[in-house]
C-alpha positions as CSV (number, residue, x, y, z in Angstrom):
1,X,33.9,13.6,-41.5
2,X,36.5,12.8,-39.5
3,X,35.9,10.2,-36.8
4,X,37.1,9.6,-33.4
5,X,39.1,6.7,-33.9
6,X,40.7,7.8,-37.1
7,X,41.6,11.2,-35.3
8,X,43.1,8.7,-32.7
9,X,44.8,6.7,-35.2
10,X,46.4,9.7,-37.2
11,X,47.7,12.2,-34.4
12,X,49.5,8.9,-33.2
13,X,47.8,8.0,-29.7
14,X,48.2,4.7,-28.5
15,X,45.6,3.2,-26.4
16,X,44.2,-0.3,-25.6
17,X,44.8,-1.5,-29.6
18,X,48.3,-0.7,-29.6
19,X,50.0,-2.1,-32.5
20,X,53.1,-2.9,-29.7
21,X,50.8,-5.5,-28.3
22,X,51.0,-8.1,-31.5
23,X,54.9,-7.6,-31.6
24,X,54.7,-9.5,-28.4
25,X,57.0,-13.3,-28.6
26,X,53.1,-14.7,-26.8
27,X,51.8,-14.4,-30.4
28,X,53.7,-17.4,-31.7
29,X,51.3,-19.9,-30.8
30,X,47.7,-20.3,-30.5
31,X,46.1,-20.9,-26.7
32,X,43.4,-22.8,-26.4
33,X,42.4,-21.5,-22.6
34,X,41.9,-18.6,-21.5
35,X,41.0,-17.2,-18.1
36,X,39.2,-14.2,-18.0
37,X,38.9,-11.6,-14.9
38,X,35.7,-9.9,-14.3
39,X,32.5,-10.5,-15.5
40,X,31.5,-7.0,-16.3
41,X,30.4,-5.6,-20.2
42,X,34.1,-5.8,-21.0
43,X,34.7,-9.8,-19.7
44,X,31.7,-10.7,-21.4
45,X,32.3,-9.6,-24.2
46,X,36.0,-11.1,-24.4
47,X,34.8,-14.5,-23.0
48,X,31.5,-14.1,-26.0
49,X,34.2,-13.6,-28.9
50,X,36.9,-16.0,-27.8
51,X,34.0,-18.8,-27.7
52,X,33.0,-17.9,-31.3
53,X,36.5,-18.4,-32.0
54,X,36.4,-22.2,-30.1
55,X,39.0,-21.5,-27.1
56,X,37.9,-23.0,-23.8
57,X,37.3,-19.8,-21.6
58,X,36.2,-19.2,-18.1
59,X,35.3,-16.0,-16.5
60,X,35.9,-15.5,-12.9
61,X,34.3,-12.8,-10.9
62,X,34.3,-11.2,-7.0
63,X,30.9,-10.1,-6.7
64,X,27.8,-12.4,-6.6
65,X,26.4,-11.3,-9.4
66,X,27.3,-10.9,-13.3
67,X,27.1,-7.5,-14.9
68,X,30.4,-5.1,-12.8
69,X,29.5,-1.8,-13.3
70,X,26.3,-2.7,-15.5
71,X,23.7,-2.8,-12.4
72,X,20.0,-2.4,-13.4
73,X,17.6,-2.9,-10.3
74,X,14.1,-3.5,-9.9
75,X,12.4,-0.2,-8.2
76,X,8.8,-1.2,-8.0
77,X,7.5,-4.8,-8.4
78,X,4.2,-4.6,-9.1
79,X,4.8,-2.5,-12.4
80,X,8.5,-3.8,-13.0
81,X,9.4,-0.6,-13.0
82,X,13.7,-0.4,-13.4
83,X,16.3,2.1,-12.8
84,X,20.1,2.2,-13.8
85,X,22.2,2.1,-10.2
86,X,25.1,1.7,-12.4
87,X,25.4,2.5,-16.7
88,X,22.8,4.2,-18.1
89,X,23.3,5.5,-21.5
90,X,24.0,4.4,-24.9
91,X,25.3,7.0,-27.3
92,X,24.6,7.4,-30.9
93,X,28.2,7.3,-31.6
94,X,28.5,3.5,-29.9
95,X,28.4,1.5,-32.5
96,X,29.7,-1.8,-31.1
97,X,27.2,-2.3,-28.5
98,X,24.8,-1.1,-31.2
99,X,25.6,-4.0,-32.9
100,X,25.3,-5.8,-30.4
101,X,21.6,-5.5,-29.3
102,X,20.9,-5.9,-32.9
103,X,22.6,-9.1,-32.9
104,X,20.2,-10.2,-29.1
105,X,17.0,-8.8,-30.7
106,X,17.3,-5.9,-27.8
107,X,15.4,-2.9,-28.4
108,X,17.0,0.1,-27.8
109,X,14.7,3.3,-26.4
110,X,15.2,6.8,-26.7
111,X,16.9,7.7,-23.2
112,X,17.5,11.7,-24.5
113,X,16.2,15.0,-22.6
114,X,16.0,18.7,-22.4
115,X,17.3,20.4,-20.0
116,X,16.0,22.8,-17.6
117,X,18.2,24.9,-15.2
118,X,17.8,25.4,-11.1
119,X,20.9,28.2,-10.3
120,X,20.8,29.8,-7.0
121,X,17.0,28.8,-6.1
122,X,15.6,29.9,-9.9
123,X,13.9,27.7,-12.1
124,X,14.1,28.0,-16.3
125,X,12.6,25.5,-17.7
126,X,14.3,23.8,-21.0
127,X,14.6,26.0,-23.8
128,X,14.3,29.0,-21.8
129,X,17.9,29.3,-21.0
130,X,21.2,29.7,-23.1
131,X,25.3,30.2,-22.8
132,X,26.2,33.7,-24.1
133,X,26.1,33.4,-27.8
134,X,29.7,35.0,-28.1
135,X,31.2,32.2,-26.6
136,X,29.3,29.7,-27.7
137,X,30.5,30.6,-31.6
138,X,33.8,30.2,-30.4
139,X,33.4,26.8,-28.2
140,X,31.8,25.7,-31.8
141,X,34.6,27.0,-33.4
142,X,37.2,25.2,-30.8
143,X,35.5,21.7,-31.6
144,X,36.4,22.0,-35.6
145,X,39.5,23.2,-35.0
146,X,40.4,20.7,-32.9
147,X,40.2,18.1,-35.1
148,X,42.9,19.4,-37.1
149,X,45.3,20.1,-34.4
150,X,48.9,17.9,-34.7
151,X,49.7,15.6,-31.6
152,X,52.5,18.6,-30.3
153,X,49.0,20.6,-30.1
154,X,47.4,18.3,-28.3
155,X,49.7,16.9,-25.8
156,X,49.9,20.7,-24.6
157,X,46.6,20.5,-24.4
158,X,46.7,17.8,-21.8
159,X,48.9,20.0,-19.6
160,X,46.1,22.5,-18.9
161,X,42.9,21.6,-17.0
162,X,39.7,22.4,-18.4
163,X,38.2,24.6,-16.2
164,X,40.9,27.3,-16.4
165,X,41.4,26.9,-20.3
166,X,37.4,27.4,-20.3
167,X,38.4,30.4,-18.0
168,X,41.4,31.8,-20.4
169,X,39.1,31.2,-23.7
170,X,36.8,34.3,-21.7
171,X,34.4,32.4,-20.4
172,X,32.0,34.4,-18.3
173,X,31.9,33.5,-14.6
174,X,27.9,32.3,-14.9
175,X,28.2,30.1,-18.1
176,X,31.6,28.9,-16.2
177,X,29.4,28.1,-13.3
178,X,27.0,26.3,-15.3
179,X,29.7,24.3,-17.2
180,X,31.4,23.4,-14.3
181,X,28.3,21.6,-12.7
182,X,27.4,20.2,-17.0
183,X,30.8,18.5,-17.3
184,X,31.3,17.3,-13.7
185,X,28.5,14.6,-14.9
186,X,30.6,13.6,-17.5
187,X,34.0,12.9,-15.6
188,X,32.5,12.3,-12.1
189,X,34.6,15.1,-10.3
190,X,35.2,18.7,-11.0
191,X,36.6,19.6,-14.4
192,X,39.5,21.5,-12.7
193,X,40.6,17.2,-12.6
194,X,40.4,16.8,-16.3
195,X,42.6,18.0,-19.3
196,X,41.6,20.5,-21.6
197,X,42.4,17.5,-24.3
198,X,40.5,15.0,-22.5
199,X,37.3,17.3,-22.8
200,X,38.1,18.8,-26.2
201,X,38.5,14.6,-27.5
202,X,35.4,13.8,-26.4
203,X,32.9,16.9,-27.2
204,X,34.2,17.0,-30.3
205,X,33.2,13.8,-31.5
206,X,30.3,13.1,-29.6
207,X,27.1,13.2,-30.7
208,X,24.3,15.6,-30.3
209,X,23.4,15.1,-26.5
210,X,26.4,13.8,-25.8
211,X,25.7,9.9,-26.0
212,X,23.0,9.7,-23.5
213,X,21.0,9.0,-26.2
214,X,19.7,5.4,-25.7
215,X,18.8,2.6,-23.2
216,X,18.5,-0.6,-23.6
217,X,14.3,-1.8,-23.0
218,X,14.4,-3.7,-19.4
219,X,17.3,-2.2,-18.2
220,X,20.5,-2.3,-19.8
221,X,21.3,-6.1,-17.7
222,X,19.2,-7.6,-20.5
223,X,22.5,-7.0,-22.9
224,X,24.2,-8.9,-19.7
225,X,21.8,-11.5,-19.9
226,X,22.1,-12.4,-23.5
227,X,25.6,-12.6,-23.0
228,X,25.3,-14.6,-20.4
229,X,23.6,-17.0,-22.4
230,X,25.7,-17.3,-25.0
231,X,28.7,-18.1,-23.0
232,X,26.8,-20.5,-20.7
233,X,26.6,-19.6,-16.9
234,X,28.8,-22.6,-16.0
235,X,31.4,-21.3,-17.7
236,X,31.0,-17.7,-15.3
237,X,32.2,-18.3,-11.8
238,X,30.5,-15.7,-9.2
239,X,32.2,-15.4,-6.1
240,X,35.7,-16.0,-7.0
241,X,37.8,-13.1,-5.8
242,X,41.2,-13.6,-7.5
243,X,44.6,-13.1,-4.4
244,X,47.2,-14.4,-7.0
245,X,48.4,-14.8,-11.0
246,X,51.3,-16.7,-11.4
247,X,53.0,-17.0,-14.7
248,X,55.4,-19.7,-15.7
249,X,56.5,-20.3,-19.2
250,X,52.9,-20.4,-21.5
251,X,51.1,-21.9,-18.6
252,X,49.3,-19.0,-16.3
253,X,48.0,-19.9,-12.6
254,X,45.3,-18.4,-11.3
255,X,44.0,-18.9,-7.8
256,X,41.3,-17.6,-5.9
257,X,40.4,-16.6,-2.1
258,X,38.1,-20.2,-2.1
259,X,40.9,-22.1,-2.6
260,X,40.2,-23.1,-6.2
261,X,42.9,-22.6,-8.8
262,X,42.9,-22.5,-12.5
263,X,45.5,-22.8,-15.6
264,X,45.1,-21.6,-18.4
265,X,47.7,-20.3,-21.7
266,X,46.3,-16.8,-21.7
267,X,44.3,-14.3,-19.4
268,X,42.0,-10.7,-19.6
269,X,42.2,-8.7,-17.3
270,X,39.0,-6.3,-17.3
271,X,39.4,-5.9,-13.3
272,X,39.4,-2.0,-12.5
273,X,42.8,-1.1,-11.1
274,X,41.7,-0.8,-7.5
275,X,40.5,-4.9,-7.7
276,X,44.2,-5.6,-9.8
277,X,46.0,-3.6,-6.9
278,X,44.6,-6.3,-4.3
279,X,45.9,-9.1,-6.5
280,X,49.8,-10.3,-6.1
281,X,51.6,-11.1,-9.6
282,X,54.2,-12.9,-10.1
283,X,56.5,-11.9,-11.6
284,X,55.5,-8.2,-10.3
285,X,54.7,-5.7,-13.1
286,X,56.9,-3.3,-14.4
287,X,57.8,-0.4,-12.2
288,X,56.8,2.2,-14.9
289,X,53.5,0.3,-15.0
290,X,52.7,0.2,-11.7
291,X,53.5,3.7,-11.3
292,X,51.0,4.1,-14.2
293,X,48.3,2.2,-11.9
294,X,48.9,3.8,-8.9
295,X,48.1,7.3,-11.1
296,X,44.9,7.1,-12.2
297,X,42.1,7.8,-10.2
298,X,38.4,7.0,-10.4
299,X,35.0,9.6,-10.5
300,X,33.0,9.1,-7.2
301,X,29.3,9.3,-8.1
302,X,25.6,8.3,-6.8
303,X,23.1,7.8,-7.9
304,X,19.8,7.8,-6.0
305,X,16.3,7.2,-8.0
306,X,13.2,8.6,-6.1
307,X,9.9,6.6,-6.6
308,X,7.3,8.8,-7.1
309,X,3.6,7.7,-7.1
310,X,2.9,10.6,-9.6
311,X,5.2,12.2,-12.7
312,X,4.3,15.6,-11.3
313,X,7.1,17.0,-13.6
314,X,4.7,16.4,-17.0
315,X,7.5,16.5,-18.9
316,X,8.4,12.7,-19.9
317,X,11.9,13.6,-21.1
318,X,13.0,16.0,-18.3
319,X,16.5,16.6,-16.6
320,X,17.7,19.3,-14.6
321,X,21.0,20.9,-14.0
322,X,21.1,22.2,-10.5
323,X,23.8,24.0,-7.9
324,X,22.2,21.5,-5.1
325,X,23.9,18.9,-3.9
326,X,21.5,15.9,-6.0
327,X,23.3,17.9,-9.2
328,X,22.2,16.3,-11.9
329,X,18.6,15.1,-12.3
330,X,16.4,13.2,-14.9
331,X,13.1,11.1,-15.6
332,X,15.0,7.4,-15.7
333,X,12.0,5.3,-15.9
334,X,11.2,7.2,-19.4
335,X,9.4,4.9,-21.9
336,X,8.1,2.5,-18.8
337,X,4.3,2.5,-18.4
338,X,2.4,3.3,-15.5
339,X,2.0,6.5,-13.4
340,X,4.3,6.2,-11.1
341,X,7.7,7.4,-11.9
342,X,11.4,8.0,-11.1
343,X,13.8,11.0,-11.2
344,X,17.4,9.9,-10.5
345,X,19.8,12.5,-8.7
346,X,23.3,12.0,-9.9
347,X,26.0,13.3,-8.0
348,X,29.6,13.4,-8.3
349,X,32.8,13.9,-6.3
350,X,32.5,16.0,-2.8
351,X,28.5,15.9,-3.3
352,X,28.1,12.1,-4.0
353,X,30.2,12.0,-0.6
354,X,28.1,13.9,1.9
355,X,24.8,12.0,0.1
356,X,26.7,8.8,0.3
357,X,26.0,9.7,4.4
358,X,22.5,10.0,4.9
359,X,19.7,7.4,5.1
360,X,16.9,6.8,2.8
361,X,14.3,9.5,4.0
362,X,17.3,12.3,4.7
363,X,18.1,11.6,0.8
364,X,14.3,12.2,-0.1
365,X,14.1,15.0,2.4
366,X,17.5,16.7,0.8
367,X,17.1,15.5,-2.8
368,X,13.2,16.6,-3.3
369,X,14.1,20.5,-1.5
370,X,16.6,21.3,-4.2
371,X,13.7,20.4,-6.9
372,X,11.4,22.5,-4.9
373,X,12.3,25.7,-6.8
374,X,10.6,23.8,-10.2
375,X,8.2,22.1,-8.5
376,X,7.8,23.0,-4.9
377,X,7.5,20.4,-1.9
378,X,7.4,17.1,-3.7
379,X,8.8,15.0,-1.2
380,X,5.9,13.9,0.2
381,X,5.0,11.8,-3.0
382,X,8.2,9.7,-2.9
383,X,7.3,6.3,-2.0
384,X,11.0,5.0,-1.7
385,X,14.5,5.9,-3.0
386,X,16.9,3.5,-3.8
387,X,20.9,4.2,-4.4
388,X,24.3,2.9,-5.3
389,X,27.3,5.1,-4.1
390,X,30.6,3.9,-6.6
391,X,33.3,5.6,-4.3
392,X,33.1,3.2,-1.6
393,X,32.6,0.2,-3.9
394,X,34.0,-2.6,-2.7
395,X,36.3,-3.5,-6.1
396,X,36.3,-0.8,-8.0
397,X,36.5,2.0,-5.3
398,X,34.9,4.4,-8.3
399,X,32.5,4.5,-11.3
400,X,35.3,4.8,-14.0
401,X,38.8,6.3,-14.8
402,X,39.5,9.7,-15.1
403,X,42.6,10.6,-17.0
404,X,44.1,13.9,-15.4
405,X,46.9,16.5,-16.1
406,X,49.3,14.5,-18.1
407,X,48.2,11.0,-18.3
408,X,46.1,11.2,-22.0
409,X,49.0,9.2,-23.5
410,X,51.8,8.0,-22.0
411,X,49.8,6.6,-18.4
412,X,46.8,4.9,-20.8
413,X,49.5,3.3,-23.1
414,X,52.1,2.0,-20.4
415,X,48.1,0.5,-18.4
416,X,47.1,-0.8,-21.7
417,X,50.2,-2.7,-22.5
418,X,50.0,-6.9,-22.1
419,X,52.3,-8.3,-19.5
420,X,53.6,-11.9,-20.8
421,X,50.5,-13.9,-21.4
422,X,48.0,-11.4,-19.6
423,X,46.3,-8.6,-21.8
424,X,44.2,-5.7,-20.5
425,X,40.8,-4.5,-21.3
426,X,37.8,-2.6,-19.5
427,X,36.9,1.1,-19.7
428,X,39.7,2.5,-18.1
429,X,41.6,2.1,-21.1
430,X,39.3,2.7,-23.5
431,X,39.2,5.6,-25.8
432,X,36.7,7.2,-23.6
433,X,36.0,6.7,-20.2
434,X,32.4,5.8,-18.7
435,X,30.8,4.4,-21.2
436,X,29.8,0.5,-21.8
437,X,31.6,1.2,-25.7
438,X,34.3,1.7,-24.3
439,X,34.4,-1.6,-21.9
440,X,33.1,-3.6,-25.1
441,X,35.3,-2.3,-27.7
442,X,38.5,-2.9,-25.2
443,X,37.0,-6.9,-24.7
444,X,37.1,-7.4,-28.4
445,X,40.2,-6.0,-28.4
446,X,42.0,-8.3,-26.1
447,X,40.3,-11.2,-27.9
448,X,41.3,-10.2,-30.8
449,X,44.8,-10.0,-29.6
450,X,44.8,-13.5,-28.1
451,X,42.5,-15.7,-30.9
452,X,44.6,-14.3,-34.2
């Protein structure tokens, strides 16, 4: 069967391993430095391969802690008991970090669930609802198809949103509604955002459940951790916000708001583009790719857990699709002993906004009523709710990129392409967005790129 990346190989879309990149005069000698920016999954990963390869590599990184977007936190002490305030799933179709927790002994867990509904104040539990089977057959249908289509086919595709090309394929108005509030989770805003190609080139090659299929046992840090160790923590400098990359010749300058400054022959750049925006380069970036930058536009999500001091929903792999304003729920502390338990609300775009507003018990009190229908009033059992709201981050200003109208091939290649001695990487251009593959498999890349 056809594959994602060989689909992406053969209609001719260029992202982060463009073949343009190793045309580039930097290839004609070997560095032996190289500066890395950012310290998330994609960083890591760069700095882990590039040490295998024996270049001299340090990673420097704003926040005060390693991980980025990788945040697992610590819910209840006495029980250990973690949630994912940032990534949460690996997919059966990932095989790179995969490989990867094979390679650190890291167990992964099933993370999958069935779905129950809650649609204007009515309950049906998982497996007790369906899309109209008329429509379904043809969705199917859409997703072979679509693997044959030629890139002229394609790239009209990415001049149509998804919603109304759901809408035109005769969609009725509930499974639109129910749709609408499915997909949103998996772009971070509404799917009248995102291209009818984006959608189509990721449900057609996704697995199953749609690659929330896995989590890594102890929270998905523990991957961060054994990277951490492999690339030594003295070589991973917390609390270095980068103000300036100057390039002169092979040598690259980088210097940080501290005052320290480092040289090095090469750089990676896994920095989301609202943390490379506050950074001045010199010489300045292309027009067409800062244009490119200035495009793309990140999902704002939260995600709040609920501690509960019973699992009153029974149902160990449980989520809910709702029309409230949590969304999206489901039983994150699946596979951790002990009878307490969290459900994590997650909540994209307008939603994650007005949530992002209210304080701890107003998020129980608000979160727990739109469960109520399934469960009735519940919110007396929380003990504590913790969350992390990605829009007002203070680097990356989102959770991940979101390709709109438009911006599938042309904006991702002109983002992806090195600049001198600096190369790209993170999950913005990645083949999909919002995964950790996709910020691991872009940190190989660049490595790649730089140690042949």
């Amino acid at each position: 069967m056809l594959n994602r990346r060989k689909f992406i190989q053969q209609t001719g879309i260029i992202v982060a391993g463009s073949t343009m990149a190793f045309s580039s005069p930097a290839f004609i000698f070997k560095p032996k430095k190289v500066i890395i920016l950012g310290a998330g999954l994609s960083g890591l990963t760069a700095a882990y391969q590039l040490k295998q390869s024996g270049l001299d590599v340090v990673v420097l990184e704003a926040r005060n802690r390693i991980g980025g977007r990788v945040f697992t936190h610590t819910i209840d002490e006495s029980s250990k008991m973690t949630v994912e305030l940032g990534a949460e799933w690996v997919g059966e179709s990932h095989p790179k970090i995969i490989g990867y927790c094979k390679e650190f002994g890291l167990k992964l867990n099933n993370h999958q669930f069935d779905t129950g509904l809650i649609l204007n104040h009515q309950y049906s539990p998982p497996n007790t609802w369906e899309h109209n089977k008329t429509w379904e057959n043809k969705y199917q249908q859409l997703l072979t198809d679509f693997k044959e289509y030629n890139k002229k086919q394609l790239k009209d595709l990415d001049k149509i949103n998804w919603w109304q090309f759901l809408r035109k394929m005769g969609v009725s108005e509930e499974d639109l509604e129910i749709l609408e509030l499915a997909h949103s989770t998996d772009y971070g805003e509404s799917i009248r955002f995102v291209s009818a190609y984006s959608a189509l080139a990721e449900y057609a090659y996704s697995s199953p459940k749609n690659e929330m299929d896995f989590k890594i046992e102890g929270g998905n840090s523990e991957l961060v951790k054994a990277f951490t160790q492999r690339i030594g923590l003295e070589n991973i400098k917390i609390g270095h916000l980068v103000s300036s990359v100057s390039q002169q010749g092979r040598t690259v300058t980088v210097t940080c708001q501290n005052g320290t400054k480092w040289e090095a022959d090469k750089v990676i750049c896994t920095l989301p583009v609202q943390a490379l925006h506050q950074i001045d380069f010199q010489p300045a970036f292309s027009s067409k790719k800062i244009e490119a930058l200035d495009s793309l536009i990140y999902a704002r999500i939260i995600k709040t857990s609920i501690l509960f001091r019973e699992r009153f929903w029974k149902n160990e792999g449980l989520d809910i699709l709702t029309d409230g304003v949590g969304q999206y729920y489901f039983h994150t502390t699946k596979n951790q002993a002990g009878t307490k338990g969290c459900l994590t609300s997650y909540a994209i775009g307008d939603k994650a906004y007005v949530i992002s507003k209210m304080n701890e018990q107003q998020k129980i009190n608000t979160l727990c009523e739109v469960l109520e229908p399934a469960f009735g009033k519940v919110a007396s059992l929380a003990e504590k709710a913790v969350s992390y709201y990605w829009g007002e981050d203070q680097y990356s200003k989102g959770a991940y990129a979101i390709y709109t109208l438009n911006q599938s091939f042309d904006t991702k290649e002109m983002i992806a392409k090195p600049f001198k001695n600096i190369y790209f990487a993170g999950e913005h251009i990645a083949e999909w967005q919002g995964f950790m593959e996709g910020a691991i498999e872009t940190g190989e890349l660049a490595a790649a790129m730089i140690s042949k």
